[in-house]
N, C-alpha and C positions, 0 to 999 in steps of 0.2 A: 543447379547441381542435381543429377541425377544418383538415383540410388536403387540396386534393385532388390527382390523380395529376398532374394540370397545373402544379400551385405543385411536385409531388415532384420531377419529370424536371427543373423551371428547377434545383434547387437541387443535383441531382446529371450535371446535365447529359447527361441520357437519354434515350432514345425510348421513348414510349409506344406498344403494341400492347393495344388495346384502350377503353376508356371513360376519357377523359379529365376526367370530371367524376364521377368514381369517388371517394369521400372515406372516410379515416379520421381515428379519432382516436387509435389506439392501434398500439401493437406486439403482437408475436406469432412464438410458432416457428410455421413451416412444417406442422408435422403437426397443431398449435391452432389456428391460421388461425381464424377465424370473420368476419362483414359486419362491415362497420366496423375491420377492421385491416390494418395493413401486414407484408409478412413479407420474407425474401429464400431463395432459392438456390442454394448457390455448392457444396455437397458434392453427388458422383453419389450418394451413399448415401440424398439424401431426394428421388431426382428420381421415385419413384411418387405423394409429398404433394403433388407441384405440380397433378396431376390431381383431387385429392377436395379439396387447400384452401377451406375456406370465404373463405380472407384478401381482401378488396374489390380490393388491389395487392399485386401481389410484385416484387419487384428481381429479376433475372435477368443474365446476361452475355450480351453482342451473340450469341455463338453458339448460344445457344440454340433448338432447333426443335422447337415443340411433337409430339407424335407422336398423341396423341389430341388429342379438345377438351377446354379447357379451362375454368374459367370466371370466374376470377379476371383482372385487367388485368394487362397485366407491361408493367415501366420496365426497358427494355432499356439495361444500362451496360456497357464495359470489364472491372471488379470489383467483381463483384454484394457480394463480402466487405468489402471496402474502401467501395465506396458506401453499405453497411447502418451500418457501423462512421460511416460520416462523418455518415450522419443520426441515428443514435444520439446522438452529439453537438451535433450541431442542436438535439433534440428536449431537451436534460440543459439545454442554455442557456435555450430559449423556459420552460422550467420553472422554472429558478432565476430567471427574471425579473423582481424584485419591487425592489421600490425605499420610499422612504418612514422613518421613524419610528415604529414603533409605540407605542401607551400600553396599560400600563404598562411603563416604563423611565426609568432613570437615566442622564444625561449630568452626570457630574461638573465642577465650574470647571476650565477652562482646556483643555477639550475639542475638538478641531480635527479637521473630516471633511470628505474632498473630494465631488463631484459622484456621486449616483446610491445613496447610500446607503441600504443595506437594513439595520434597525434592530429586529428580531422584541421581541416584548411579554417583558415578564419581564425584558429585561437590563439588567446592570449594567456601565455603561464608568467608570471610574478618573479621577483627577486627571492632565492634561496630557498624558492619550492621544493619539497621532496615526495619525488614519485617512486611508487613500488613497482614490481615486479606485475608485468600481464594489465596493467591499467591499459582502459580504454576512453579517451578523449573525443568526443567527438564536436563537430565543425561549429561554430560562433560559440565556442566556451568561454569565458573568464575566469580565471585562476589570479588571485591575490598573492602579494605579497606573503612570504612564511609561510604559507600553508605545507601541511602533510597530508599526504595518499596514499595509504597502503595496499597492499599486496590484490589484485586482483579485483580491483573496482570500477565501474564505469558510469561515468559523467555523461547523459546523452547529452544532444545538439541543444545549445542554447543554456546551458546551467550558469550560475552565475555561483561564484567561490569567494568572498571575501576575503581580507589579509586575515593571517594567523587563525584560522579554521585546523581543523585536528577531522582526517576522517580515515577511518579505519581500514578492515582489511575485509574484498569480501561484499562491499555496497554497492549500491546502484542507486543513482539520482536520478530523476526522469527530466524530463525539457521542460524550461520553464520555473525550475525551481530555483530559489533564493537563499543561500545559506550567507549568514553572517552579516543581514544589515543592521543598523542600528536597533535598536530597543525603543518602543516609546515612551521617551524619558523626557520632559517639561515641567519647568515648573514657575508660575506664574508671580510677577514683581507689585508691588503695590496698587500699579495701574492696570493690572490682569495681564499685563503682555507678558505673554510665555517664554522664557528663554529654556535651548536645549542644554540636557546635561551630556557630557560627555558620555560615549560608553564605548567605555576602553576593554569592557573582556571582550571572550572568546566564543565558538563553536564546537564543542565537540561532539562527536558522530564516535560511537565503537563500531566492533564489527556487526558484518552479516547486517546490516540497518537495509532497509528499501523505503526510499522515501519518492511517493507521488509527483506527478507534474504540476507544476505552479505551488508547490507548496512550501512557503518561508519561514525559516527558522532566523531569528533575530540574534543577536550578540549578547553576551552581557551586558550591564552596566559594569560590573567588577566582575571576575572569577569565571564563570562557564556556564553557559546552555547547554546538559548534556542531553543527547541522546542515547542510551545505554545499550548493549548487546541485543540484536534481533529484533528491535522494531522494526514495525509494520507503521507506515504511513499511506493514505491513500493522497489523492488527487485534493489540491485546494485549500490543502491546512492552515492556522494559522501558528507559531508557537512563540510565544513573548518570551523578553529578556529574562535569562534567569530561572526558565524551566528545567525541572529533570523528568525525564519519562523513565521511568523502570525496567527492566529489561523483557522482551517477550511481547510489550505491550501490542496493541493494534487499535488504533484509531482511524474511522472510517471520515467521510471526507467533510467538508467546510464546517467543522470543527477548530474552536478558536479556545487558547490557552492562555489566559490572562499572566502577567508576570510575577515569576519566583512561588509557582504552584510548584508543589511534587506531587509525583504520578509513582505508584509503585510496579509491579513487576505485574505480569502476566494480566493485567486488564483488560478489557474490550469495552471500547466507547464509541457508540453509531454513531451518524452522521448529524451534521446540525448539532454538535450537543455544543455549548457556553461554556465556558469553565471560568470562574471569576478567580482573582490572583491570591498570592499569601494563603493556599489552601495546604491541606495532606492530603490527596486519594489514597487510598489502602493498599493491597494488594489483592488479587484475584478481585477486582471490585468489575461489575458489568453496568455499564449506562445506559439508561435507552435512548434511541434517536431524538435530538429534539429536546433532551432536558436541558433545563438550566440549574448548574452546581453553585453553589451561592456561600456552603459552609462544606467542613474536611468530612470525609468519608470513610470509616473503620474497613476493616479487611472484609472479605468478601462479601461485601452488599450489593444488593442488584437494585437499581434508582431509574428512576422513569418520573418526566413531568416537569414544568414550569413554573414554580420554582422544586426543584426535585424532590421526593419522597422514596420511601420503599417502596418497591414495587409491587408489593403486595396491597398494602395502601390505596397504593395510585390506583389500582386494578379494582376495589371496593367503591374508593370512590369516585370513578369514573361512571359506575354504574349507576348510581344517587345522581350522580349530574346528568345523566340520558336521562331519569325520569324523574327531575327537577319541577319540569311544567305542571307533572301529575302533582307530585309530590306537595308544592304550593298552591293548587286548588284543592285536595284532601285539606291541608291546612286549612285554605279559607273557608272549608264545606262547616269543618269541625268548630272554627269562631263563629258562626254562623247560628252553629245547632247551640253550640255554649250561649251565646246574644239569648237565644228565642227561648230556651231556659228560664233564664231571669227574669225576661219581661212575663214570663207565665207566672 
């Protein structure tokens, strides 16, 4: 799909200095620029690329004043950062665009989907599924039994939906992700052999949620796994039976959530971090990469470390541990000078 610098500046509301009927169909950084792509620049650190870009159009901010010639068109905005970032999102929608049914797929009895529905080849929707309006399905899905889809969400290729999942209006699952398997739940008979227990709850996702690729959210044992309004998940999660996450939160990637933890609202938790089960995290709470949570957490604490601390802590004695080596020969120097003392 082409578009040119004339349809660009209506949509970010800009001024064109140069060829108005300049077209691309693509993106590009600034120093890859090549005919036929759009680029932007908003860092002084790549204002020598604006003179050798190939790019057909580049975004710029009002202030900008060429110093040589240059040969590329520029759409003079406000925030060259902000207006890149806003057609970025332009360009993600005119993409996901697609609408229809495709064959081969299965729509099971008693199946119900609003207006604009995208349907990819290969999937499979459940018994007395309910889909919203503008959902996008895409090709090897499975879709469970009872489940609901609200308004304007997309499933990419390959997600996996278990029966009676609850997901909101507004999300997007990536490829590869797991909503609604069991919980791990066992528990061991006299002779240690583990039998499973049942786990009969559910999955709930609210709105506006983005959940990562390959990242699994488990069922209950009873009652809900929620995921609450506007999380942020990345790639590789893991969440056990029984968690809540707060809303706002953002958890980075191969991050594992032990079962029936709560997470409060607005927290950020890097990557690698443990979480052991039957905990509280607080609210506004920051983890650092890599910790392991072992007991519950008050509202805004910032924790770093295996087994975790304040991070303030951790950052003191981090420093005592680099210079440990010293630290224990100063000690031996000092029994040393004490010993030769006494014997005098």
């Amino acid at each position: 799909m082409k578009f040119t610098a004339e349809q660009i500046a209506g949509i970010l509301e800009g001024d064109i200095v140069g060829n108005p009927q300049a077209e691309v169909h693509k993106l590009s950084k600034i120093e890859e620029g090549e005919a036929g792509s759009i680029t932007f620049l908003a860092n002084p650190k790549y204002l020598p690329y604006i003179y050798t870009t190939q790019a057909s159009i580049t975004i710029v901010n009002r202030t900008f004043e060429p110093e040589n010639e240059i040969l590329t068109t520029l759409i003079k905005v406000d925030d060259a950062y902000k207006a890149f970032s806003k057609l970025l999102e332009y360009y993600n929608e005119v993409k996901l665009m697609k609408s229809g049914i495709e064959q081969p797929s299965v729509l099971s009895d008693n199946v119900t989907y609003g207006d604009n529905l995208y349907l990819g080849s290969f999937c499979y929707v459940g018994k007395n599924v309910k889909i919203g309006n503008n959902v996008k399905i895409y090709p090897n899905t499975f879709v469970g039994d009872n489940v609901s889809i609200g308004n304007n969400t997309i499933l990419f290729a390959g997600v996996r939906v278990y029966s009676e999942t609850e997901i909101g209006n507004g999300c997007t699952i990536h490829s590869g992700s797991i909503i609604g398997s069991d919980g791990f739940g066992f528990v061991p008979n006299e002779e240690g052999i583990y039998s499973k227990i049942p786990q009969i709850g559910n999955v709930v996702i609210e709105d506006n949620v983005d959940i990562g690729s390959c990242t699994t959210i488990d069922r209950a044992t009873m009652g809900s796994t929620i995921i609450k309004k506007g999380v942020k998940l990345d790639n590789q999660i893991q969440i056990a039976h029984n968690v809540v996450i707060g809303e706002n939160t953002v958890i980075a990637s191969q991050t594992g959530v032990a079962g029936s933890t709560k997470i409060g609202s607005n927290c950020i938790i890097g990557g690698q971090v443990g979480i052991v089960g039957h905990i509280t995290i607080g609210n506004n709470v920051r983890i650092q990469a890599q910790a392991g949570v072992a007991k519950s957490i008050p509202d805004g604490e910032m924790i770093q470390g295996s087994p975790s601390m304040g991070y303030s802590d951790f950052s003191k004695s981090y420093v005592h541990f680099r210079n440990l080596p010293k630290i224990v020969a100063d000690i031996e120097d000092l029994k040393k000078s004490n010993l030769n003392k006494e014997v005098n």
